[in-house]
MIVOZA-837656 format. One line per field, with one value per residue: residue number from 1; x, y, z of N, C-alpha, C in turn. Coordinates in steps of 0.001 Angstrom, whole numbers. Example, Ala and Ser with C-alpha at 12.3 -4.5 7.8 and 13.67 -1.06 7.14 Angstrom:
BEGIN
pos: c(1;2)
n.c1: c(13190;12850)
n.c2: c(-5690;-2250)
n.c3: c(7800;7080)
ca.c1: c(12300;13670)
ca.c2: c(-4500;-1060)
ca.c3: c(7800;7140)
c.c1: c(13200;12900)
c.c2: c(-3300;30)
c.c3: c(7800;7870)
//
This chain:
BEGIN
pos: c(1;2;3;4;5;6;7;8;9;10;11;12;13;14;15;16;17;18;19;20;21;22;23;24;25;26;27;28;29;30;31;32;33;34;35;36;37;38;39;40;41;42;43;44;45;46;47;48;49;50;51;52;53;54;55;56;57;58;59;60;61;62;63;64;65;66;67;68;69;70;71;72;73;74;75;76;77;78;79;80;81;82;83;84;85;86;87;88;89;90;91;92;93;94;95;96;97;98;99;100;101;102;103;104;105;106;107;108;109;110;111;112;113;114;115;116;117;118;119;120;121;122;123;124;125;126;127;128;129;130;131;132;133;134;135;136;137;138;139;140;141;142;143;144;145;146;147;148;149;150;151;152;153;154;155;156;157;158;159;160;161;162;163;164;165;166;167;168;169;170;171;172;173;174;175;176;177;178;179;180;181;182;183;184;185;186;187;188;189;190;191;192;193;194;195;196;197;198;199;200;201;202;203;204;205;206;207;208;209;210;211;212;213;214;215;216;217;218;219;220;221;222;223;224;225;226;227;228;229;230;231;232;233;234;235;236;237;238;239;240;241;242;243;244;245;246;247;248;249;250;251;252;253;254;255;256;257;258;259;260;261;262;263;264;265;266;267;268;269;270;271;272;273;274;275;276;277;278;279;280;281;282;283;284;285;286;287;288;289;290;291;292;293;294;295;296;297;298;299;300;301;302;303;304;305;306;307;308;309;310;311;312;313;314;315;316;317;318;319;320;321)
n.c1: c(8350;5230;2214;-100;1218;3408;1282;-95;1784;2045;-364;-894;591;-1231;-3993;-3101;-2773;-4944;-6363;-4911;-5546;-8886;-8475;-10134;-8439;-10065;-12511;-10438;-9829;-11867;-12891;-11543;-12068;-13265;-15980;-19348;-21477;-22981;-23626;-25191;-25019;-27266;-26607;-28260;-27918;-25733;-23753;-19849;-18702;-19482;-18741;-16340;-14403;-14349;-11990;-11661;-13574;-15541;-18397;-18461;-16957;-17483;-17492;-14931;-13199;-13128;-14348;-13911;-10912;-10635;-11153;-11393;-11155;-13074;-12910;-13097;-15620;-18444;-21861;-22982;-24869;-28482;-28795;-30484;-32920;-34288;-33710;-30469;-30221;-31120;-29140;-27178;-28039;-28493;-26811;-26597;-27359;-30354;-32815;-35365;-38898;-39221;-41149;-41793;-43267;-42627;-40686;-37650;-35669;-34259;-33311;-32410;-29278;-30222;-32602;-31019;-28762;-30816;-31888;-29703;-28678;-30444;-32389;-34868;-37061;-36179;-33574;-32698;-32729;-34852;-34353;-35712;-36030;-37488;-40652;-40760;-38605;-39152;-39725;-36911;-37079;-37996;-38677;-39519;-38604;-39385;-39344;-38323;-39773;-41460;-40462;-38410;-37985;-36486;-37279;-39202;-38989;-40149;-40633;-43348;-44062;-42710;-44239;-44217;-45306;-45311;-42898;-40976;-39318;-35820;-35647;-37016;-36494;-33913;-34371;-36143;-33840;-32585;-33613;-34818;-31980;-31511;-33002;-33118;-30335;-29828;-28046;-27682;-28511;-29912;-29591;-31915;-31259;-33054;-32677;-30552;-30756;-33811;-34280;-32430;-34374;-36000;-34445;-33610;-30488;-29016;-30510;-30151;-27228;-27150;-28412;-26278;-24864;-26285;-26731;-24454;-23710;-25562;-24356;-21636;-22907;-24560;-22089;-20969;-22853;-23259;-20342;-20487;-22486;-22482;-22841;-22864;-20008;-16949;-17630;-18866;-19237;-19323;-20575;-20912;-22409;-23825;-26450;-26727;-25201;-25416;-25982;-23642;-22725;-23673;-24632;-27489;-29882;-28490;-27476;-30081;-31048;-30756;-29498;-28656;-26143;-23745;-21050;-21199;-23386;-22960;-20513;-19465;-19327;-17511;-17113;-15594;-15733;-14789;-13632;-12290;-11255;-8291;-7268;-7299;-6859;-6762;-8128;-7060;-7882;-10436;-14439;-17244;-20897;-22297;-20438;-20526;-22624;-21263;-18804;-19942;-21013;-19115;-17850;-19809;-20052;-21585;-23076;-23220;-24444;-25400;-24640;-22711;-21055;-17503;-15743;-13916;-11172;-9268;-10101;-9344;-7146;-6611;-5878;-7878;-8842)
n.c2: c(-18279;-18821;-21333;-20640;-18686;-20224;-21829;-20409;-19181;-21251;-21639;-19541;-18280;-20788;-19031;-17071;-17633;-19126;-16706;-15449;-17547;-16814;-14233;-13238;-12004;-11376;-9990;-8304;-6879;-5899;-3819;-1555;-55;2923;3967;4414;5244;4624;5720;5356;6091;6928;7656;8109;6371;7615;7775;7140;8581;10411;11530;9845;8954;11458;13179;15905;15959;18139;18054;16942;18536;18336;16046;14712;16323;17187;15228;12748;13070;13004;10321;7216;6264;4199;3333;1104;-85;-2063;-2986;-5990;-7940;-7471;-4355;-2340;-450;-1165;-3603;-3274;-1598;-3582;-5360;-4171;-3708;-6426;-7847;-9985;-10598;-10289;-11194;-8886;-7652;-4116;-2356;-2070;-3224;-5829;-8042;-7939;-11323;-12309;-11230;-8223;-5671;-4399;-5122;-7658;-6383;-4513;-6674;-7988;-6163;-5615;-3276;-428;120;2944;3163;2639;3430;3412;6007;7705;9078;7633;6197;3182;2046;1538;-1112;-1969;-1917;-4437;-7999;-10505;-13019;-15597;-16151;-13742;-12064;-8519;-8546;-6836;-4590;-1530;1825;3889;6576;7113;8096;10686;12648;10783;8553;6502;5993;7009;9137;11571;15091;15468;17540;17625;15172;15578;17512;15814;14131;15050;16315;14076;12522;14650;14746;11611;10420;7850;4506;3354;4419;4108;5810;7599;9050;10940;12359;12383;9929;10446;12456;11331;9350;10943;11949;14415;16184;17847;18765;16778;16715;18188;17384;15838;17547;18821;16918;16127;18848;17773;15426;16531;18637;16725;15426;17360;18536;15941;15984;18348;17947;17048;14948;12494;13476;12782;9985;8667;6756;7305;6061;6530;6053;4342;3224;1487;1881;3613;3498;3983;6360;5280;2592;1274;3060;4973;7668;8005;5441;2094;-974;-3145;-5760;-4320;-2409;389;72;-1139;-237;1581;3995;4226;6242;6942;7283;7946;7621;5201;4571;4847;7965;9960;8176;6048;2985;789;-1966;-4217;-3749;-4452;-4285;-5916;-5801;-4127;-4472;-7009;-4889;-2909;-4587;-5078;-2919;-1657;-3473;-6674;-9748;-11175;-13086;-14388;-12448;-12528;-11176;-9507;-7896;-4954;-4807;-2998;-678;682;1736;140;-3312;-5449;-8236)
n.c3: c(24303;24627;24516;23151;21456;19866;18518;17083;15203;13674;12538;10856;8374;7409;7322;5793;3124;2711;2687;635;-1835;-2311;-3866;-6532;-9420;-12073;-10817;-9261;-10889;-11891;-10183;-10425;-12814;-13553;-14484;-13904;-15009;-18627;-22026;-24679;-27641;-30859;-33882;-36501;-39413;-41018;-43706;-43976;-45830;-45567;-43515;-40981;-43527;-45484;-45367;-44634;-43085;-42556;-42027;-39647;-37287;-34640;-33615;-34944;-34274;-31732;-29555;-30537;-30025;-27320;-26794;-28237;-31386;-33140;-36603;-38288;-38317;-38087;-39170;-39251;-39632;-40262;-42360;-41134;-39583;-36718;-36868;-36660;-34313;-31703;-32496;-31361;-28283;-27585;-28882;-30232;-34003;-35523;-37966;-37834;-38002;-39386;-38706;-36145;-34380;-33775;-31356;-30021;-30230;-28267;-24427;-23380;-22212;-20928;-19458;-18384;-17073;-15480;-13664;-12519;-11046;-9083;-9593;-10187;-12946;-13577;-13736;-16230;-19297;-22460;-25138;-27678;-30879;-32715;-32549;-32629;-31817;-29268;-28319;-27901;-25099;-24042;-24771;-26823;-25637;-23839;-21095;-20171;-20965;-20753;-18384;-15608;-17645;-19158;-18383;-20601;-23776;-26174;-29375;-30636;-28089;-26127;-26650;-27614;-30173;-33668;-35705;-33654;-33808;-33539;-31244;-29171;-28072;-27866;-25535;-23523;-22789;-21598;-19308;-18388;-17415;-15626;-13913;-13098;-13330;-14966;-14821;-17358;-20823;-23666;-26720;-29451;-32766;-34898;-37722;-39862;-40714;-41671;-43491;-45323;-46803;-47750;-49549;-49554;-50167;-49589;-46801;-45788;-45198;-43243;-41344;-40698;-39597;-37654;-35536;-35013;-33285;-31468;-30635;-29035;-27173;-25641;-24343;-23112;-21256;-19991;-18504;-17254;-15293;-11857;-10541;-12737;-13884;-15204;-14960;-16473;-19013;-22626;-25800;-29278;-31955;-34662;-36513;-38880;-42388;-45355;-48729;-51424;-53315;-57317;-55964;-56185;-54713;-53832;-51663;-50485;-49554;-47945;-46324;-48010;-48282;-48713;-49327;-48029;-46648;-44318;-42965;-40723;-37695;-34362;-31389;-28980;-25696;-21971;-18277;-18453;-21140;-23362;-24847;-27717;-29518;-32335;-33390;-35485;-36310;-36585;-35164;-34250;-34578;-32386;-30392;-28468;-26806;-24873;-24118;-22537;-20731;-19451;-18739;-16630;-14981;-14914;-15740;-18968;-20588;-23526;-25340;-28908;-29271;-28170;-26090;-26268;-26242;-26720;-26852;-23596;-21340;-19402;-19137;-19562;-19571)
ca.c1: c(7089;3817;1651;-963;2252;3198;-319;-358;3058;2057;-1230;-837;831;-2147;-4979;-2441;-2772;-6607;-7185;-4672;-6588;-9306;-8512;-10426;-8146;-10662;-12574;-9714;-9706;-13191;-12964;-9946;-12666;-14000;-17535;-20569;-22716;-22870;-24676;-25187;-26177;-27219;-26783;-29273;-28346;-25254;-22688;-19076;-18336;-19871;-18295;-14938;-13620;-14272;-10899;-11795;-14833;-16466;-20096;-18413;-16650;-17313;-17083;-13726;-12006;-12959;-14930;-13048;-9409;-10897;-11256;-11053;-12249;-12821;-12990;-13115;-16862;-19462;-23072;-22278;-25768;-29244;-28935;-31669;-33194;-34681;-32264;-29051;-30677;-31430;-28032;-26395;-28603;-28810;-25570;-27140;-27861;-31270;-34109;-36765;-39945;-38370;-42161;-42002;-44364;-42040;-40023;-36688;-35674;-33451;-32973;-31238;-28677;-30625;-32422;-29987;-28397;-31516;-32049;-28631;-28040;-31554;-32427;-36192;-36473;-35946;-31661;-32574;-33950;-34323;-34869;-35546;-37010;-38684;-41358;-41297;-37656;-39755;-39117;-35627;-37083;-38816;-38202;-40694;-38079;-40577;-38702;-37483;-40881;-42028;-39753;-36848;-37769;-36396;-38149;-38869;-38936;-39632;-41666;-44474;-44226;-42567;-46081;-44015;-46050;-44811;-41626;-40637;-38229;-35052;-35114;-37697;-36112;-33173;-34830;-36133;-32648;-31801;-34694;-34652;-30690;-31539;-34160;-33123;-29010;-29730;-27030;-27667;-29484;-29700;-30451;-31415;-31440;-33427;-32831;-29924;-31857;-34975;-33415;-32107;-35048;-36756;-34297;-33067;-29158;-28919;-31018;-29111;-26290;-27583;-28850;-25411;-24242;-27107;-26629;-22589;-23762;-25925;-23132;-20991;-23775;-24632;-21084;-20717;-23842;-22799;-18953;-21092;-23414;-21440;-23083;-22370;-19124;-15750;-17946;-19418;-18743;-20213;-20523;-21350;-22298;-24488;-27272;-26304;-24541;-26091;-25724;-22573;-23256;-23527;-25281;-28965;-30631;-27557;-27337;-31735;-31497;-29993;-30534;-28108;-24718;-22963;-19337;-21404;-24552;-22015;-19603;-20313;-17783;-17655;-16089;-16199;-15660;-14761;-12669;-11609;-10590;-7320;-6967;-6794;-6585;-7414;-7742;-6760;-8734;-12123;-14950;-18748;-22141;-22781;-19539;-21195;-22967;-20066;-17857;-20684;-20945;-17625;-17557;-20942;-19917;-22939;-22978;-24151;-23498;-25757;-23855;-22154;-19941;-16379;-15088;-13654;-10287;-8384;-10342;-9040;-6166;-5441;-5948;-9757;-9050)
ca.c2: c(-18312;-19436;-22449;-19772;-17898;-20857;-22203;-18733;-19173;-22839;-21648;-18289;-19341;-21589;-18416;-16462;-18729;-18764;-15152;-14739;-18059;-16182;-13058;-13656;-11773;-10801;-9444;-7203;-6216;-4924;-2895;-291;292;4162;3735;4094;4972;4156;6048;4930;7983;6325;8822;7085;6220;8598;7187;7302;9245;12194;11471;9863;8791;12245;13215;16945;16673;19141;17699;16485;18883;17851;14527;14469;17243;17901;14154;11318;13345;12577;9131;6164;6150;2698;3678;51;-506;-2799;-3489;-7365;-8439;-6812;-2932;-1185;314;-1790;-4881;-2506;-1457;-4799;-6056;-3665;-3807;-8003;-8737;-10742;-10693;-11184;-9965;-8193;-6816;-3068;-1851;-1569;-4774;-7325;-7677;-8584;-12476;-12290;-9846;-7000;-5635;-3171;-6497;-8081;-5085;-4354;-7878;-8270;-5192;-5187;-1735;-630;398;4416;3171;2093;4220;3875;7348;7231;9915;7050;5327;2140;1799;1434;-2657;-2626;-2566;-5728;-9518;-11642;-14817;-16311;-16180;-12436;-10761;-8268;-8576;-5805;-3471;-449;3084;4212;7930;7348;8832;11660;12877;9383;7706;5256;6681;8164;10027;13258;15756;15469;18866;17463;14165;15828;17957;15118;13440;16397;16590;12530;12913;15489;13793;10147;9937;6175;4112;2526;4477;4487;7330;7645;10650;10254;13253;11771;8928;10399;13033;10659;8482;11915;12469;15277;16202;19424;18751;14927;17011;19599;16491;15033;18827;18899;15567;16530;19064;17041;14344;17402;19511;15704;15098;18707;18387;14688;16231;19718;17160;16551;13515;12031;13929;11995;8538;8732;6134;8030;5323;7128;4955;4103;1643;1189;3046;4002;2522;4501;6354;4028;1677;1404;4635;5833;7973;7650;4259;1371;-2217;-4765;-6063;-3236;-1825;1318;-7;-2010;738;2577;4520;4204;6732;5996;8421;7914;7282;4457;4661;5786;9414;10540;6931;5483;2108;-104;-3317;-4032;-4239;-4377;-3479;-6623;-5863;-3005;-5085;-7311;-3744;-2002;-5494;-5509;-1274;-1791;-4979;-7257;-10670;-10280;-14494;-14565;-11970;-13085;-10181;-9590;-7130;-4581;-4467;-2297;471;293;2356;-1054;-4752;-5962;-9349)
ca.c3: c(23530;25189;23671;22154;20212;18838;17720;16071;14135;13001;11945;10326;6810;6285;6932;4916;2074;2063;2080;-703;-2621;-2236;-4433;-8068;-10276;-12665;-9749;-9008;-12079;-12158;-8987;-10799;-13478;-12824;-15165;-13430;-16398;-19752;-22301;-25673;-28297;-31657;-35115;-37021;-40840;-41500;-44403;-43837;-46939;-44942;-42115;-40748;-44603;-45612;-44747;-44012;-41590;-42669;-41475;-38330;-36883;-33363;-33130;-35460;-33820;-30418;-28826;-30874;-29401;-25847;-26405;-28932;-32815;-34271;-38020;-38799;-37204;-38759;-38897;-39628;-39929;-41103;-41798;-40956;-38127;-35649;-36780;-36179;-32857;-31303;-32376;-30356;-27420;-27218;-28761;-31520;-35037;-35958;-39119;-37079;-39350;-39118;-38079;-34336;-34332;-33233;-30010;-30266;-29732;-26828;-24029;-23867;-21865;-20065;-19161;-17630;-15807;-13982;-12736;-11628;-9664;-8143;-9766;-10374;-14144;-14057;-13410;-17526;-20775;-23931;-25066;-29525;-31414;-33520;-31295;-33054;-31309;-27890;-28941;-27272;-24079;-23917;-25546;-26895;-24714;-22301;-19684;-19836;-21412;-19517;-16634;-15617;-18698;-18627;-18771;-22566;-24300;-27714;-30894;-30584;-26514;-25820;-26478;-28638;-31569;-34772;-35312;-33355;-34073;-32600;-30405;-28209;-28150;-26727;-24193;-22845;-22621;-20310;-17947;-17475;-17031;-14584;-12634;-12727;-13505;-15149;-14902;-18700;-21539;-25041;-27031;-30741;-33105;-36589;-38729;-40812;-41660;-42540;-44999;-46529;-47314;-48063;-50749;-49616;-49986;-48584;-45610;-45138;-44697;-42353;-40333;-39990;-38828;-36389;-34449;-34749;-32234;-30703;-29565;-28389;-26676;-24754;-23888;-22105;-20358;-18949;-17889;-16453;-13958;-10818;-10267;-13516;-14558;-14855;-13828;-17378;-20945;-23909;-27204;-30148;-33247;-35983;-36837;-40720;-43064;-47159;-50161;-51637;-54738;-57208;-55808;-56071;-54683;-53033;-49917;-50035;-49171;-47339;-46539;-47933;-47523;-49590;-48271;-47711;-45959;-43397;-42586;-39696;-36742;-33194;-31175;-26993;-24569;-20702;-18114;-18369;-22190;-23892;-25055;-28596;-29859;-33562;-33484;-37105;-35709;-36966;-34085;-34962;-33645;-30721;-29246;-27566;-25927;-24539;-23476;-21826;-19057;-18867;-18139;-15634;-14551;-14863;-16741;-19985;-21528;-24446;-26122;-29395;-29260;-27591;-25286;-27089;-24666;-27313;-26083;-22214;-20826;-18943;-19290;-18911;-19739)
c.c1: c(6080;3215;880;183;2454;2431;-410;801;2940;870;-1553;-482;-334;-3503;-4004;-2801;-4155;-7227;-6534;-5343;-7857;-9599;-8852;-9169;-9080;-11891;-11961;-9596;-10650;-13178;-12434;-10802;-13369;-15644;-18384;-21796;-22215;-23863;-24304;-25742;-25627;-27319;-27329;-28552;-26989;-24123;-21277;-18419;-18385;-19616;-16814;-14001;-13781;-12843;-11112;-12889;-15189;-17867;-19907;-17462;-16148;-16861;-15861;-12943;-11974;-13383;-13867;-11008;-9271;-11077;-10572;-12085;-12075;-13468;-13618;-14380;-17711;-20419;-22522;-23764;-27191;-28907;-29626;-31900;-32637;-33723;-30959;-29449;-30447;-29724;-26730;-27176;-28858;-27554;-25582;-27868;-28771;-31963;-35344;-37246;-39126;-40003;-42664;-43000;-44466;-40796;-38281;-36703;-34997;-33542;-32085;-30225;-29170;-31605;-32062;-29215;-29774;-31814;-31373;-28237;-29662;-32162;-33583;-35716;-36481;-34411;-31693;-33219;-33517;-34993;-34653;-37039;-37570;-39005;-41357;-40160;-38099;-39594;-38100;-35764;-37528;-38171;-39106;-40373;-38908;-40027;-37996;-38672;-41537;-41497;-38181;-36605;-37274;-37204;-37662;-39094;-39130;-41077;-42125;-44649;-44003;-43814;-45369;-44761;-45376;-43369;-42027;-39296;-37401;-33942;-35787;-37303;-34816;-33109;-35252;-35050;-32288;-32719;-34774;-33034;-30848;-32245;-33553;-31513;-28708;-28389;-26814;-28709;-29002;-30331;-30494;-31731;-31721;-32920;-31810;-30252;-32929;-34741;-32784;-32911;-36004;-35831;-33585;-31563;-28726;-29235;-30206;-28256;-25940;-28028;-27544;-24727;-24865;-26814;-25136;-22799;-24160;-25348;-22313;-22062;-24219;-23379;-20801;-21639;-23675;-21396;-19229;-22078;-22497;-21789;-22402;-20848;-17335;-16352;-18898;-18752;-19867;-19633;-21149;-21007;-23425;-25250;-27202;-25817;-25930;-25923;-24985;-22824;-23332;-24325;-27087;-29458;-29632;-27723;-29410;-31893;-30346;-30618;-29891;-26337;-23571;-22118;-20376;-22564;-24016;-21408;-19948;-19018;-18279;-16545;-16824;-14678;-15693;-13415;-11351;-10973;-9124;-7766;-6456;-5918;-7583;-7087;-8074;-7716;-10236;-13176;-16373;-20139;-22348;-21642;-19592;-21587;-22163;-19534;-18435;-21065;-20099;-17225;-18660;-21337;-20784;-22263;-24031;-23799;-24793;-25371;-23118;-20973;-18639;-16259;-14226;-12197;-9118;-8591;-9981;-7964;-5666;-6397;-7444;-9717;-8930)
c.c2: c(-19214;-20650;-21740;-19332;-18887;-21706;-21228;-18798;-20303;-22545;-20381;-18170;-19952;-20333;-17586;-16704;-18969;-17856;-15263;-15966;-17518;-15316;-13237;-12610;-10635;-9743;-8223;-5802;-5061;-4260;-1835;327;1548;4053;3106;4568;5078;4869;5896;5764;7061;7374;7860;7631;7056;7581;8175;8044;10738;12708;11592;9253;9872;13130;15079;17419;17314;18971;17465;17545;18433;17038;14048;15537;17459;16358;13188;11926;13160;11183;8577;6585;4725;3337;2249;-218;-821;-3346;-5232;-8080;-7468;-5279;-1916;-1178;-289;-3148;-4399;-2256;-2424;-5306;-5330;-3870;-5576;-8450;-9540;-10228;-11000;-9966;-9941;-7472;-5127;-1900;-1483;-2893;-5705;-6547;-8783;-9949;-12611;-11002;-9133;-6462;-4722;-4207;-6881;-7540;-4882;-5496;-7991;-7525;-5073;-3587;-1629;234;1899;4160;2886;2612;3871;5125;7307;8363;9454;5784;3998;1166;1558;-5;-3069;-2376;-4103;-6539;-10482;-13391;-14704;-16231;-14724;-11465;-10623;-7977;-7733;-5060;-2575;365;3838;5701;7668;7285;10241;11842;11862;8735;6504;4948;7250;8514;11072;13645;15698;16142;17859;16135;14277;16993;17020;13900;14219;16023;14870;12252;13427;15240;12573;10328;8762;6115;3680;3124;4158;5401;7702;8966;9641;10994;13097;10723;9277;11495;12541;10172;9741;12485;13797;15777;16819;18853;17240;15300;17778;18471;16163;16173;18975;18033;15683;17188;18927;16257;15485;18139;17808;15255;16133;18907;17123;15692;17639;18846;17069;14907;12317;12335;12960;9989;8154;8114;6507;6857;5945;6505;5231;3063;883;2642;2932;3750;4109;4940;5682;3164;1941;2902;5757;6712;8142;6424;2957;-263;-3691;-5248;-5254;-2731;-323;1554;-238;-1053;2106;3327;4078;5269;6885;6736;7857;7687;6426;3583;5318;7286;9390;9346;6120;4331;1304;-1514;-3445;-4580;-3845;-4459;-4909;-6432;-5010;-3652;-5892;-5802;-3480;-3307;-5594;-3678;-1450;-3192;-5959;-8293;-10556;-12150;-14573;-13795;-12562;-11855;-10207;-8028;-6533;-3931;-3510;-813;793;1332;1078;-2339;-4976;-7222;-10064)
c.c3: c(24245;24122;22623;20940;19447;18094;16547;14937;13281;11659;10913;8848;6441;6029;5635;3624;1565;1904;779;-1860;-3277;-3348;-5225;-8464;-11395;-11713;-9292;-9725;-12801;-11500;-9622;-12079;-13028;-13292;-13896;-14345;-17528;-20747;-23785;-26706;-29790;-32950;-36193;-38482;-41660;-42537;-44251;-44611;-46424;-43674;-41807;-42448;-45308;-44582;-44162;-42639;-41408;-42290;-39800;-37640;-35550;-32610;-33832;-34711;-31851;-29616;-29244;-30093;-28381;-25781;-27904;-30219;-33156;-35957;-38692;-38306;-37873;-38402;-39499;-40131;-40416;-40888;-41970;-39989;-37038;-35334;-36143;-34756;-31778;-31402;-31268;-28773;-26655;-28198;-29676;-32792;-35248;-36892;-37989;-38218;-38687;-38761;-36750;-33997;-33939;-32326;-30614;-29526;-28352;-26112;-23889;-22702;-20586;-19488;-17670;-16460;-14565;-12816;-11761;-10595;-8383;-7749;-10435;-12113;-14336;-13955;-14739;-17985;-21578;-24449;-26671;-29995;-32823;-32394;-31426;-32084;-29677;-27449;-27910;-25808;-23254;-24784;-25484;-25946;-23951;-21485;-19366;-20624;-20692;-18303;-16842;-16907;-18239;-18860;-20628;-22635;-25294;-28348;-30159;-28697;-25921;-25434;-26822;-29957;-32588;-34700;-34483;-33969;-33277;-31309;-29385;-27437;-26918;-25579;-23071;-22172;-21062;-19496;-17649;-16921;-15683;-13429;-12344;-12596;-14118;-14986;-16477;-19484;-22921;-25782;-28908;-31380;-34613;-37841;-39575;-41334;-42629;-43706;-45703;-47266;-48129;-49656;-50925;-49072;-48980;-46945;-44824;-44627;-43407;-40995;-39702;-39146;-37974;-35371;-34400;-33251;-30702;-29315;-28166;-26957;-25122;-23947;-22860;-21088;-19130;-18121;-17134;-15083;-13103;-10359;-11400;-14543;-13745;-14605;-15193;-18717;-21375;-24960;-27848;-31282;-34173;-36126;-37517;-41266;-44240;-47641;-50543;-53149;-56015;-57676;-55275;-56267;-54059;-51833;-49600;-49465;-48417;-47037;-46915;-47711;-48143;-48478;-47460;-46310;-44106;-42544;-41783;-38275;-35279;-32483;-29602;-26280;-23239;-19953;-17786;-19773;-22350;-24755;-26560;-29472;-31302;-33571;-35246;-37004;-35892;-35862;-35302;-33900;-32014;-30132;-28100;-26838;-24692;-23324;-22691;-20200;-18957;-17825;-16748;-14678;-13728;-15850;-17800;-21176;-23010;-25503;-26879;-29480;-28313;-27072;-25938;-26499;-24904;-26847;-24664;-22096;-20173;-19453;-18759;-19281;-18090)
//
């Protein structure tokens, strides 16, 4: 053995030892994650009665028989703090609880996740939408925080020809889902649908119901379109949730209205699609609206620390801790 060989045998153990130091762990952990987008589809206002505790699913067809068997249902899923619109919105999108006037008027207090994501990856804002066929929801791109208003919004879609005006109907709402899909690919949208809300507040049964059968196909018709893209198919988490539930017949005005801390108002589903979920999986464990926030930097792996929410790691096929 030469002087070099054994320099090399003395010293080899110690680089050894600092590559494998080196390795984060959690790091590793994120790499084995397949998610490269995230898309967040919001069914504005629907009560669980007409939904997943309606043990036949007759309104849901879609999303009880054919979407929630491809992935994870949380049954147990709760607005925890205000429930109405723009409050339910915001809390999923920033992770925090707060009363926002529910007028489109005021900016949420903290920023939001879509935020944060664009900063961190160094992504101009068409890689982020919020896409809401009520304009007032235009809000959750921006944050009145001084130090984050204004800066790394994402791109908006929402109300009357995404002016951020008025309601629209929620055909046009999701035409334009498609054709920005189709043009851009974001990495991070959110996407809301109104017409189970506003039949409700309208009073009308029939049509409340016809709403929750419409946006049933909705979810489905969005899920087949993501897994038909080649760009986005297989590389795609679908969350499909709720802003607030209804006051439970009953109580107050019943399925017209919503608003306070009632079992009915609270009680909302989640059912989360991709591939890096379990398969045909009901989880018993109660999660609630900011943990979205949380999951979705842990799936797109971005830091996300002002989140009061948790990582929702029940949903996983493996270990994300």
């Amino acid at each position: 053995m030469n002087r070099y060989s054994f320099i090399f045998s003395l010293l080899a153990p110690l680089f050894l030892g600092l590559l494998s130091f080196e390795i984060d762990p959690i790091d590793a952990s994120n790499q084995e994650l397949k998610t490269e987008y995230v898309v967040i589809l919001i069914i504005d206002g629907p009560r669980m009665s007409e939904t997943f505790c309606d043990s036949t699913h007759q309104y849901i067809p879609n999303l009880a028989n054919v979407l929630a068997p491809q992935g994870v249902l949380v049954k147990c899923f709760k607005n925890n703090g205000p429930t109405y619109t723009n409050a339910g919105h915001a809390a999923i999108t920033t992770g925090n609880y707060q009363r926002i006037k529910n007028n489109g008027l005021v900016l949420p207090k903290n920023p939001s996740i879509f935020q944060y994501y664009l900063k961190e990856k160094g992504l101009d804002s068409t890689h982020a939408w919020v896409i809401s066929s009520k304009g007032k929801l235009s809000i959750l791109a921006n944050t009145k925080h001084k130090k984050w208003k204004d800066q790394y919004t994402p791109a908006r879609y929402c109300g009357i020809d995404g002016s951020g005006m008025g309601y629209s109907n929620d055909d046009p709402t999701f035409a334009a889902v498609k054709r920005i899909f189709g043009q851009y690919h974001p990495k991070l949208t959110l996407i809301n649908l109104l017409e189970v809300d506003v039949r409700g507040h309208q009073r009308q049964w029939k049509e409340y119901l016809e709403g929750i059968q419409h946006t049933d196909q909705k979810a489905l018709e969005l899920w087949n379109w993501i897994q038909s893209d080649p760009i986005m198919k297989d590389k795609t988490t679908l969350l499909i949730t709720n802003d607030h539930g209804r006051h439970l017949d009953g109580i107050k005005e019943g399925f017209a209205e919503h608003g306070d801390n009632c079992e009915g108002c609270r009680s909302i589903y989640l059912v989360a699609l991709g591939p890096d979920f379990k398969k045909n999986a009901v989880l018993s464990r109660s999660y609630e609206q900011i943990d979205i926030s949380a999951t979705v930097a842990k799936l797109l792996k971005f830091d996300f620390p002002i989140s009061d929410g948790e990582v929702m790691t029940e949903l996983f096929l493996n270990s994300v801790e």
